[in-house]
PDB file of N, CA, C and O in Angstrom:
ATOM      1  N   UNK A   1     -74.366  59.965  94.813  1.00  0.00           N
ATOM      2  CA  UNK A   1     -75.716  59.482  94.556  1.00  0.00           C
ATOM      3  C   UNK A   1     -76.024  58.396  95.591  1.00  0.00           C
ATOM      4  O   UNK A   1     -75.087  57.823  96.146  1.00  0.00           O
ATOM      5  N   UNK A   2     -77.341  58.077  95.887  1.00  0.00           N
ATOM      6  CA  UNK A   2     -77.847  57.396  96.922  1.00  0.00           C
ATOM      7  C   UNK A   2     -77.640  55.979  96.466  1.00  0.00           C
ATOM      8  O   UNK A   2     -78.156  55.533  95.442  1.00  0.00           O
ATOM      9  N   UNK A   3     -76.865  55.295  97.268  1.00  0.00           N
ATOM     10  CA  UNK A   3     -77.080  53.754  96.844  1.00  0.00           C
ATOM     11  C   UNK A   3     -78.366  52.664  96.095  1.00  0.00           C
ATOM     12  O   UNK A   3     -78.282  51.838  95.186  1.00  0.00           O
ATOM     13  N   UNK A   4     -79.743  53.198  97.108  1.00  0.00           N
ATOM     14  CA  UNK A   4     -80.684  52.962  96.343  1.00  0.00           C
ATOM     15  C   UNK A   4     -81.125  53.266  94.693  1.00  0.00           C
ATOM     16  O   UNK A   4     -81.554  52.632  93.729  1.00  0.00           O
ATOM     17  N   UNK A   5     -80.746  54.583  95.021  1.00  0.00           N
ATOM     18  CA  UNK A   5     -81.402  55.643  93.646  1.00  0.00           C
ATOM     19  C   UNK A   5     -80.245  54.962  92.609  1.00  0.00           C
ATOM     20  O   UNK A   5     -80.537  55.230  91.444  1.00  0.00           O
ATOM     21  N   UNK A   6     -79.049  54.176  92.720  1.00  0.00           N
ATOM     22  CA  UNK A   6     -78.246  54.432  91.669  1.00  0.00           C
ATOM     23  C   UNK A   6     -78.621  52.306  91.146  1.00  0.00           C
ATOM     24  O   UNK A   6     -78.445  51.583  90.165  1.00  0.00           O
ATOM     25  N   UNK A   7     -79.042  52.214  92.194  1.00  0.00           N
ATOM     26  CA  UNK A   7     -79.562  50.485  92.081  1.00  0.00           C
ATOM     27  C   UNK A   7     -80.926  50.373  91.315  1.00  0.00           C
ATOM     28  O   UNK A   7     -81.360  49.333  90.819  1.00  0.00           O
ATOM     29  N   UNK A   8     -81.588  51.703  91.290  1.00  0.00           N
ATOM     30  CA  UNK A   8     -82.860  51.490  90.744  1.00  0.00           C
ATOM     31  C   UNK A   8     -82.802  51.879  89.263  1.00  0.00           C
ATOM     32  O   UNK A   8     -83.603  51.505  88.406  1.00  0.00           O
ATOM     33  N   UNK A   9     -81.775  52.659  89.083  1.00  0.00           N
ATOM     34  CA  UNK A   9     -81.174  52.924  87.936  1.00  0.00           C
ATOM     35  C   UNK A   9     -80.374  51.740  87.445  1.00  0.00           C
ATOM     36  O   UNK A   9     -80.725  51.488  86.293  1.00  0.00           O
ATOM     37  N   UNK A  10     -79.496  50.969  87.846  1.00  0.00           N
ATOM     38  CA  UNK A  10     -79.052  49.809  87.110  1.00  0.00           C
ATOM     39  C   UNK A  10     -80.140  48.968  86.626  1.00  0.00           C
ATOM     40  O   UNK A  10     -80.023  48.275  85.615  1.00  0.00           O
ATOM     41  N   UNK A  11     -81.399  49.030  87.470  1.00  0.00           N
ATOM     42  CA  UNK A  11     -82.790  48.159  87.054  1.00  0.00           C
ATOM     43  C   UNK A  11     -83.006  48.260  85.604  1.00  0.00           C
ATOM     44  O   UNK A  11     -83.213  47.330  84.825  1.00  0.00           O
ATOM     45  N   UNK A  12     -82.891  50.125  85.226  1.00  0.00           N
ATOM     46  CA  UNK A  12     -83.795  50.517  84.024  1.00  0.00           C
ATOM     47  C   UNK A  12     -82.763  51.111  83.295  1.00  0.00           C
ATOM     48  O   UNK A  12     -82.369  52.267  83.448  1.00  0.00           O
ATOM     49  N   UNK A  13     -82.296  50.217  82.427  1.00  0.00           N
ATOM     50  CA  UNK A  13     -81.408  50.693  81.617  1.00  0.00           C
ATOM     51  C   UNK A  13     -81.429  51.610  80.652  1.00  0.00           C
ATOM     52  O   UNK A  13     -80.428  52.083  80.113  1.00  0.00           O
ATOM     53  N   UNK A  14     -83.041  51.999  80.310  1.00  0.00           N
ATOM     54  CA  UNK A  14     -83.147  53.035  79.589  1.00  0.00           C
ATOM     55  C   UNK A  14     -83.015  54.307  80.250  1.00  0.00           C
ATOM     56  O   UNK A  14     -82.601  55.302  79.655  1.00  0.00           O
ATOM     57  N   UNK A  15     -83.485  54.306  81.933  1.00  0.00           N
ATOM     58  CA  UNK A  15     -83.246  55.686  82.664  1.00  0.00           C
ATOM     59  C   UNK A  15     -81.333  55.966  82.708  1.00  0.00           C
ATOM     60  O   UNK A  15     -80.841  57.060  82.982  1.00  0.00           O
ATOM     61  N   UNK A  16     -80.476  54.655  82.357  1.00  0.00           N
ATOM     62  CA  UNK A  16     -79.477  54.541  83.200  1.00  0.00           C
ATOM     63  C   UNK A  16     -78.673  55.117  81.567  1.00  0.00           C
ATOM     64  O   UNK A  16     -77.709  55.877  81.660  1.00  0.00           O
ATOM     65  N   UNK A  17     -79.141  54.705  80.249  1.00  0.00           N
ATOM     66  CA  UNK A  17     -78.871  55.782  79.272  1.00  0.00           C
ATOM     67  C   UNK A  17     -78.744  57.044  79.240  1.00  0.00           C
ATOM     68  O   UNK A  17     -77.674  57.645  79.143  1.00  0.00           O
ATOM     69  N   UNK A  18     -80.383  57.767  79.360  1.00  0.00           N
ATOM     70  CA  UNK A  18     -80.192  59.008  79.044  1.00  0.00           C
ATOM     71  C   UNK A  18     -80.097  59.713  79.948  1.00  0.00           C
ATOM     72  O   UNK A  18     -80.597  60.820  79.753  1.00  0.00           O
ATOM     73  N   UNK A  19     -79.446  59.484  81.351  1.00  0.00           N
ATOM     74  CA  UNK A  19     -78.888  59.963  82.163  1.00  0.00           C
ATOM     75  C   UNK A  19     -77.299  60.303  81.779  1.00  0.00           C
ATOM     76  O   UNK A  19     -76.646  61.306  82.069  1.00  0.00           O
ATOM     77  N   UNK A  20     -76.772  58.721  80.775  1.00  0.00           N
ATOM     78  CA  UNK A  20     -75.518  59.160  80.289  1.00  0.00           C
ATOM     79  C   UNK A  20     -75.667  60.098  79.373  1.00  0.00           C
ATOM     80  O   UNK A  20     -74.714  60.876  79.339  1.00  0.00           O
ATOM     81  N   UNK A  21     -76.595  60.332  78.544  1.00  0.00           N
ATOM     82  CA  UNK A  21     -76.734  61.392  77.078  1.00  0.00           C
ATOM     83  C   UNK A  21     -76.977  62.818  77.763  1.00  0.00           C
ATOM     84  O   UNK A  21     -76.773  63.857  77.135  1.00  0.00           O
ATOM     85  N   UNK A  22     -77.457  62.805  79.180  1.00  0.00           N
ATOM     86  CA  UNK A  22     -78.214  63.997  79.330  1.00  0.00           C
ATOM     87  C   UNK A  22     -77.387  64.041  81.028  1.00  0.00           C
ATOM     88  O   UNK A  22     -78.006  63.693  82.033  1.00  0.00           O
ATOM     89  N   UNK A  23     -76.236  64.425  81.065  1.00  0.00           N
ATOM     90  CA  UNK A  23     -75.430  64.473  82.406  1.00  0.00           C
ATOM     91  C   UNK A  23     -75.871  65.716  83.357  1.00  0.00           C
ATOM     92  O   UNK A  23     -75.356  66.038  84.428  1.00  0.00           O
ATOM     93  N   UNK A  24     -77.065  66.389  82.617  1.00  0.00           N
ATOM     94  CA  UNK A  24     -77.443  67.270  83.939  1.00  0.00           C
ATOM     95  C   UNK A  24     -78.666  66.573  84.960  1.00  0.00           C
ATOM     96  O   UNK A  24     -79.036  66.895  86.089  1.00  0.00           O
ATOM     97  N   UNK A  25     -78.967  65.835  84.336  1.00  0.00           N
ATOM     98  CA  UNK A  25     -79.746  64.935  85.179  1.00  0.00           C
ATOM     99  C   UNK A  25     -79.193  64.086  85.966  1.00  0.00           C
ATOM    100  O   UNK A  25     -79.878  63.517  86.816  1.00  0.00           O
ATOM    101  N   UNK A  26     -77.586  63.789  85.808  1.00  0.00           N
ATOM    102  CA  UNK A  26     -76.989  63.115  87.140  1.00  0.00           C
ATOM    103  C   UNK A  26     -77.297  64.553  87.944  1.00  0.00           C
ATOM    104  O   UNK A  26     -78.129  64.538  88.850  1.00  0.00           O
ATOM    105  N   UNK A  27     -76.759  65.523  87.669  1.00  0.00           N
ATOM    106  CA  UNK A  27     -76.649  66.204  88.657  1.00  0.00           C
ATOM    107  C   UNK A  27     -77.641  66.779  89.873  1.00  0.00           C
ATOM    108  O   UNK A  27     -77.390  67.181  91.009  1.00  0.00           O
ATOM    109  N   UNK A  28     -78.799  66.646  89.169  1.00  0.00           N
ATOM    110  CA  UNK A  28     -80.286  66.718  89.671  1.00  0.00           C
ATOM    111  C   UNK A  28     -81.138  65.697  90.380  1.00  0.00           C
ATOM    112  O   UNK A  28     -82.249  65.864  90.884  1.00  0.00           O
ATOM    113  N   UNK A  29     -80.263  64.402  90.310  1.00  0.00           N
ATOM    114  CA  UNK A  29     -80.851  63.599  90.805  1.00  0.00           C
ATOM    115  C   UNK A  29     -79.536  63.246  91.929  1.00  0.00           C
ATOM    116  O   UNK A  29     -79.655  62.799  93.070  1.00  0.00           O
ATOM    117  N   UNK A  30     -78.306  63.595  91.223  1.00  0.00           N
ATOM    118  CA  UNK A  30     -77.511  63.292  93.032  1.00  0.00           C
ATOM    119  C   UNK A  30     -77.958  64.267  94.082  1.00  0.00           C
ATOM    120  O   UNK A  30     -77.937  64.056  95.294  1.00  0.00           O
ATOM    121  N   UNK A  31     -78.265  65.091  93.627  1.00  0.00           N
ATOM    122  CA  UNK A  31     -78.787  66.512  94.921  1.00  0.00           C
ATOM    123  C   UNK A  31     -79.966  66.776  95.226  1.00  0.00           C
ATOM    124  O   UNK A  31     -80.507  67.577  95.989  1.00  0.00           O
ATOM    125  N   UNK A  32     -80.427  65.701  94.266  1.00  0.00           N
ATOM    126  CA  UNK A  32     -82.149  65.551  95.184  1.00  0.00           C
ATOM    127  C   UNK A  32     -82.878  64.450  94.146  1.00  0.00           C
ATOM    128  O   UNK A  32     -83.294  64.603  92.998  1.00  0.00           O
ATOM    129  N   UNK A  33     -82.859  63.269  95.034  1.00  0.00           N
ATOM    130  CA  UNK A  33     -83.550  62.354  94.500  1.00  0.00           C
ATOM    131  C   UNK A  33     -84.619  61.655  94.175  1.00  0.00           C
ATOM    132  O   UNK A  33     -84.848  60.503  93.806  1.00  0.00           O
ATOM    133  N   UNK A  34     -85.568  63.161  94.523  1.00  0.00           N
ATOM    134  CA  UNK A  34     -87.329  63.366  94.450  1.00  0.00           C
ATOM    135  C   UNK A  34     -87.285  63.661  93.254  1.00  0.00           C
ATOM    136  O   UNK A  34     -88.442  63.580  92.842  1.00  0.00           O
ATOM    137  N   UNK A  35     -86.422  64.047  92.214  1.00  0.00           N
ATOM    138  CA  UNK A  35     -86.827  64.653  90.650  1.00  0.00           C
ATOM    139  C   UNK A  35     -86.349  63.488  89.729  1.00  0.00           C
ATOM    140  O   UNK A  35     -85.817  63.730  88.646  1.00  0.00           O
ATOM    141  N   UNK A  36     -86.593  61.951  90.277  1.00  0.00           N
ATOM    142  CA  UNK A  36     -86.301  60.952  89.265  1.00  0.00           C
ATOM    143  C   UNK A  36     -87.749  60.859  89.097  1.00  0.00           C
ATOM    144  O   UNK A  36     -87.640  60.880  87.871  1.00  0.00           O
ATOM    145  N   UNK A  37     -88.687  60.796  89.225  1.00  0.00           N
ATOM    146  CA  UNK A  37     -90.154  60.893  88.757  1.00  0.00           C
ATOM    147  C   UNK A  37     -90.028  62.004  87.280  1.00  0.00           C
ATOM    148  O   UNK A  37     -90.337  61.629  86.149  1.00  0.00           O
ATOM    149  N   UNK A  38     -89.601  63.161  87.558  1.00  0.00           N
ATOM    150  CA  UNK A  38     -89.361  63.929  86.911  1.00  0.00           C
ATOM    151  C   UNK A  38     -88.341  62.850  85.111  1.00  0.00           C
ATOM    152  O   UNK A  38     -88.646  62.420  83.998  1.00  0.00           O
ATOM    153  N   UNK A  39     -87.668  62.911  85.617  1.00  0.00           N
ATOM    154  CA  UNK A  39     -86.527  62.109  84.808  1.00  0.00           C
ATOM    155  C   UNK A  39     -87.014  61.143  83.770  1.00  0.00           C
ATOM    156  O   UNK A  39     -86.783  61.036  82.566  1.00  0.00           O
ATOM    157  N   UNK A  40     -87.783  60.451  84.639  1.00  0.00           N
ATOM    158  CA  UNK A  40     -88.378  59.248  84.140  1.00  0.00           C
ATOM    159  C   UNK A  40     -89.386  59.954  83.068  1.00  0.00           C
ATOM    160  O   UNK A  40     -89.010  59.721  81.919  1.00  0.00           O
ATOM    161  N   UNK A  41     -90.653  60.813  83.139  1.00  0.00           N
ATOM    162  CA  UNK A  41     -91.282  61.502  82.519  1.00  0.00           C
ATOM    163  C   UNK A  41     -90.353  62.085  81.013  1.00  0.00           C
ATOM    164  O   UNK A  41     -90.731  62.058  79.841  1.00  0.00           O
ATOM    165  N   UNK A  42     -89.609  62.372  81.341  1.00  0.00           N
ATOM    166  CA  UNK A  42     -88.806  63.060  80.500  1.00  0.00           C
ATOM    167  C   UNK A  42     -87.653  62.274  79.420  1.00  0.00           C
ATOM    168  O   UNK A  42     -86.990  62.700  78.474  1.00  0.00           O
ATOM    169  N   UNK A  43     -87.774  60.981  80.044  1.00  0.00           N
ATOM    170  CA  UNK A  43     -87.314  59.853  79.515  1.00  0.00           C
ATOM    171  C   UNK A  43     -87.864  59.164  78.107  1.00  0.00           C
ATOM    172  O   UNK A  43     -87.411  58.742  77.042  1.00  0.00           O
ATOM    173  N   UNK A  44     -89.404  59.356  78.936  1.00  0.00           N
ATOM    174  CA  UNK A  44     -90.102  58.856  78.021  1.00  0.00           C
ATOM    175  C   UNK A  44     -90.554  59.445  77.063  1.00  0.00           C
ATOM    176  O   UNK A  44     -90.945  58.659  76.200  1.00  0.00           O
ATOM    177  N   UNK A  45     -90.709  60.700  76.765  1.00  0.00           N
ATOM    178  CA  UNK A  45     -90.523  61.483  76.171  1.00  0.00           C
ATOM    179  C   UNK A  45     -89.506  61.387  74.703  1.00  0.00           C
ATOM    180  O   UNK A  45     -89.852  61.303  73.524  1.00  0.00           O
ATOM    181  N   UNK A  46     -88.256  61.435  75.268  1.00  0.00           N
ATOM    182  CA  UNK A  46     -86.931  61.321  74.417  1.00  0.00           C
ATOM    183  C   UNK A  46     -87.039  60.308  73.723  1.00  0.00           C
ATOM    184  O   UNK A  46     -86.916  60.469  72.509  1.00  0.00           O
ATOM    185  N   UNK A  47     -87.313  58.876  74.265  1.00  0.00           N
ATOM    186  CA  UNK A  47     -86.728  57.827  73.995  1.00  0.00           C
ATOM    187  C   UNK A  47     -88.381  57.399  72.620  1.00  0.00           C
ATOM    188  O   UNK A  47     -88.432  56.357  71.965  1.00  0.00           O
ATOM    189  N   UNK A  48     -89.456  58.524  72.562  1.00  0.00           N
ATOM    190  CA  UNK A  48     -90.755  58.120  72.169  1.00  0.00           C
ATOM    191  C   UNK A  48     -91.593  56.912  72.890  1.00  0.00           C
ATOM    192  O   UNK A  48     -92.174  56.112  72.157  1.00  0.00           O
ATOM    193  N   UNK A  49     -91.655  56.787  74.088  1.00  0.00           N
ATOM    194  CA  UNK A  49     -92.848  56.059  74.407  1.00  0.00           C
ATOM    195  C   UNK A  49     -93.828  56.448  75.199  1.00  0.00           C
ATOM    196  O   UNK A  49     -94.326  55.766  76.094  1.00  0.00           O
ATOM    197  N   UNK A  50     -94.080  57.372  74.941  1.00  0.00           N
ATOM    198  CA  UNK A  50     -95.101  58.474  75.751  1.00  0.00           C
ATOM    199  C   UNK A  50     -96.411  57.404  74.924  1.00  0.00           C
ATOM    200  O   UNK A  50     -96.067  56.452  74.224  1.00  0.00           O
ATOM    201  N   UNK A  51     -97.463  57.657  75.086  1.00  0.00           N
ATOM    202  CA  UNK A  51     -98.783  57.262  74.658  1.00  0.00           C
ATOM    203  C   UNK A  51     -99.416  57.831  73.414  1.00  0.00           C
ATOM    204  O   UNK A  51    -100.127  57.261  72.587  1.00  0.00           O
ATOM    205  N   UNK A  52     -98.944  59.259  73.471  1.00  0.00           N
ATOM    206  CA  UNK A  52     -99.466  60.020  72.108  1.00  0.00           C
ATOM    207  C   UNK A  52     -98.617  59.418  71.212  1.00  0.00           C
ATOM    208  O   UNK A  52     -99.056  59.012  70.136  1.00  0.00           O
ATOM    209  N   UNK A  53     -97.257  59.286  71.564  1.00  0.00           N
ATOM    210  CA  UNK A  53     -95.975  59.212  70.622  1.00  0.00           C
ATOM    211  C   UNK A  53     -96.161  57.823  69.915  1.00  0.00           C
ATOM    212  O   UNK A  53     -95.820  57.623  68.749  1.00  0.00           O
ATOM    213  N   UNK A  54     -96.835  56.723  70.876  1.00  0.00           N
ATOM    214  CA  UNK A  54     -96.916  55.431  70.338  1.00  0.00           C
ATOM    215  C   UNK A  54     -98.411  55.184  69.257  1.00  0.00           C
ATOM    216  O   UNK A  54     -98.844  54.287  68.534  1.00  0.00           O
ATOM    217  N   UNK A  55     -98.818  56.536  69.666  1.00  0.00           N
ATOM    218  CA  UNK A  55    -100.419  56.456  68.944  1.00  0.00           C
ATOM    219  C   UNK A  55    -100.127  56.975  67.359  1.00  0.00           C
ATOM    220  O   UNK A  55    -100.667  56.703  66.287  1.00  0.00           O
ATOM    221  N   UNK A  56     -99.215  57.690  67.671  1.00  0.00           N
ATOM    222  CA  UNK A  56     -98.964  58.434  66.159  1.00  0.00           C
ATOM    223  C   UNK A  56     -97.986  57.405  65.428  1.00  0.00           C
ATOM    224  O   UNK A  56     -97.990  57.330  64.199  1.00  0.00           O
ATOM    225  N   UNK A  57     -97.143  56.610  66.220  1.00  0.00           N
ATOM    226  CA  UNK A  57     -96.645  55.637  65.137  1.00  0.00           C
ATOM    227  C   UNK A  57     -97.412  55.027  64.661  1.00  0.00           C
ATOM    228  O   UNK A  57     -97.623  55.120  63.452  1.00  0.00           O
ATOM    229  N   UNK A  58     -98.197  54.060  65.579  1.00  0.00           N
ATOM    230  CA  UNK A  58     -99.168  53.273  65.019  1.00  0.00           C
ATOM    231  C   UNK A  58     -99.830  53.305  63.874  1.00  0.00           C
ATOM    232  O   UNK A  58    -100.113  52.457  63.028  1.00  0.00           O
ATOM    233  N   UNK A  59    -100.156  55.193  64.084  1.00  0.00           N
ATOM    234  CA  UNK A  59    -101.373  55.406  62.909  1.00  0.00           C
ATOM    235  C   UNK A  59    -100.586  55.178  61.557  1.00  0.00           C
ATOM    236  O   UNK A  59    -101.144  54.637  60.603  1.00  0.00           O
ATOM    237  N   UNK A  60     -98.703  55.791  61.478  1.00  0.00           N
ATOM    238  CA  UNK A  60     -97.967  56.006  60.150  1.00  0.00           C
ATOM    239  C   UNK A  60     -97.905  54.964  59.485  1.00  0.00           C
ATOM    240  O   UNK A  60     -97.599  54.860  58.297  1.00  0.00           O
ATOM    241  N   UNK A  61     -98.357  53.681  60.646  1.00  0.00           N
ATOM    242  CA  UNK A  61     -97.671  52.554  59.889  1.00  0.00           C
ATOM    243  C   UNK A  61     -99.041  51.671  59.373  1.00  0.00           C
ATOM    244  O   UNK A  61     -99.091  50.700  58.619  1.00  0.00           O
ATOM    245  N   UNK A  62    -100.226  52.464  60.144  1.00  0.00           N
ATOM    246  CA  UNK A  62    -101.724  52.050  59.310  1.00  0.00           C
ATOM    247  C   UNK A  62    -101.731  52.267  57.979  1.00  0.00           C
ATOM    248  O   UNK A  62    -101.984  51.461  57.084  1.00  0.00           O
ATOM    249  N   UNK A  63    -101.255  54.114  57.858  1.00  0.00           N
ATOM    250  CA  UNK A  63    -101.549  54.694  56.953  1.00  0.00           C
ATOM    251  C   UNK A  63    -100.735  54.219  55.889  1.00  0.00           C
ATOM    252  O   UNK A  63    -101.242  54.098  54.774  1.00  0.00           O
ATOM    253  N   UNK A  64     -99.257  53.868  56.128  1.00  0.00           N
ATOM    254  CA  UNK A  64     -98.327  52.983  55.122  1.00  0.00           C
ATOM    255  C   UNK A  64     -99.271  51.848  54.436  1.00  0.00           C
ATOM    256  O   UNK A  64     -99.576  52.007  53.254  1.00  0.00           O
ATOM    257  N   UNK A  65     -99.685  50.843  55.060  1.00  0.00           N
ATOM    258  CA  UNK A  65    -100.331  49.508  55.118  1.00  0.00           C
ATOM    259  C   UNK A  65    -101.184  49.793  54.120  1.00  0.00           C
ATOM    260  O   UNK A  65    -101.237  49.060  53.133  1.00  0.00           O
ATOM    261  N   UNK A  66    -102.347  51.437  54.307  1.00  0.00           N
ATOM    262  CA  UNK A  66    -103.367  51.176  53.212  1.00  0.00           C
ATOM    263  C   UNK A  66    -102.504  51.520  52.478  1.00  0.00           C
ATOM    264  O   UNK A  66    -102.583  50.844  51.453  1.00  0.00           O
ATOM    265  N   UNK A  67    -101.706  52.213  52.436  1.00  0.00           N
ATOM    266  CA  UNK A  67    -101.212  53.062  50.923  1.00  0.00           C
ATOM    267  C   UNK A  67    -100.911  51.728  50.032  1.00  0.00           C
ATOM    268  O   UNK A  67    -101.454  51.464  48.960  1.00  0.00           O
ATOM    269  N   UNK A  68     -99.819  50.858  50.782  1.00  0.00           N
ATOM    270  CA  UNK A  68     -99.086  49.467  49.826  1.00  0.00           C
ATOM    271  C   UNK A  68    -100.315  49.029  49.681  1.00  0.00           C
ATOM    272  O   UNK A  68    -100.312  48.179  48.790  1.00  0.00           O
ATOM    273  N   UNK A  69    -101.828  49.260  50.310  1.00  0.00           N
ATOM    274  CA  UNK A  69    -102.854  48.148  49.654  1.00  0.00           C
ATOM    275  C   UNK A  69    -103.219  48.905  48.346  1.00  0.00           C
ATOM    276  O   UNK A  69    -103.215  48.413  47.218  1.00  0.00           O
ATOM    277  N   UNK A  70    -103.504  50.062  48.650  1.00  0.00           N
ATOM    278  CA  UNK A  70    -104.022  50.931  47.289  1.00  0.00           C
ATOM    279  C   UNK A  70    -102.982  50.399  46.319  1.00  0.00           C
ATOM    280  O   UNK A  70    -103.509  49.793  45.386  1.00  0.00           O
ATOM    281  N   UNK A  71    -101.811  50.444  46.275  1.00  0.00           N
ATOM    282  CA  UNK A  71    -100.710  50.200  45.158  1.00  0.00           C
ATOM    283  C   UNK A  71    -100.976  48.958  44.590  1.00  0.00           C
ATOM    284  O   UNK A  71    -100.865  48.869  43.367  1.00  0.00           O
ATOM    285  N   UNK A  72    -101.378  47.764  45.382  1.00  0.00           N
ATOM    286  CA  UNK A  72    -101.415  46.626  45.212  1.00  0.00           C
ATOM    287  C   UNK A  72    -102.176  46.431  43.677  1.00  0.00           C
ATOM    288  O   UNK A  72    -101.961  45.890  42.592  1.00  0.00           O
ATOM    289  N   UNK A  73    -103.519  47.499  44.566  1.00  0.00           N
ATOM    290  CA  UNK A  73    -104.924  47.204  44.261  1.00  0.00           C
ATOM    291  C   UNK A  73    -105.073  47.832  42.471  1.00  0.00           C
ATOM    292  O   UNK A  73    -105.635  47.400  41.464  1.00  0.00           O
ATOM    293  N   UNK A  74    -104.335  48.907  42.753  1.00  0.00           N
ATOM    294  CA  UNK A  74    -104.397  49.396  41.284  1.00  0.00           C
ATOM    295  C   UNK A  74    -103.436  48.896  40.565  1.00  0.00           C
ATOM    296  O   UNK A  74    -103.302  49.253  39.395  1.00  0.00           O
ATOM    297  N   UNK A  75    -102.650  48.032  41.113  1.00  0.00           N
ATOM    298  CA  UNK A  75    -101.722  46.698  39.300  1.00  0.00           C
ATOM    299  C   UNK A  75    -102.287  46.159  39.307  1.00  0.00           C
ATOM    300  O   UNK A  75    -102.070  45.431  38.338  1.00  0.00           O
ATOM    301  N   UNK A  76    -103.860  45.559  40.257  1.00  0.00           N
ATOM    302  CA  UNK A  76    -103.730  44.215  39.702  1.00  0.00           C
ATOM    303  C   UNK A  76    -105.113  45.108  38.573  1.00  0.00           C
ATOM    304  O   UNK A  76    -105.044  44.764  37.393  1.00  0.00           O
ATOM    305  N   UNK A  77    -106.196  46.101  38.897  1.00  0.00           N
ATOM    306  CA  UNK A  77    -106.237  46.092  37.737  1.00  0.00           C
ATOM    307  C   UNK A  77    -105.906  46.929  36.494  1.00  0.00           C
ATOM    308  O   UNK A  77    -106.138  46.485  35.370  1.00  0.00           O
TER     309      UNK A  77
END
């Protein structure tokens, strides 16, 4: 692997994970180190921080929030 490519990886410890979980991606990125764009995409993905992925938590934990309010709302009367 390229000295750079493996320094930019010590940077991001989350790429420098699921590179360990997912060892065909060493292999894809020692033999060509144009498909860490790729990687990274695919990272984010796995790990859930894509934009949709963070939108849909958000909403579970709205939708939690009213529910405990509804619960609240109907002991007290």
């Amino acid at each position: 692997m390229q000295p750079g490519v493996y320094q930019y990886l010590e940077s991001r410890e989350d790429l420098l994970k699921f590179m360990r979980m997912n060892p065909k991606w060493y292999r894809k990125v020692t033999r060509d180190p144009s498909v860490l764009s790729q990687m990274e995409q695919e990272s984010k993905y796995y790990f859930g921080k894509t934009t949709t992925q963070r939108i849909e938590r958000f909403n579970n934990q709205l939708q939690m929030v009213q529910m405990l309010m509804q619960m609240a709302q109907a002991m007290k009367d």
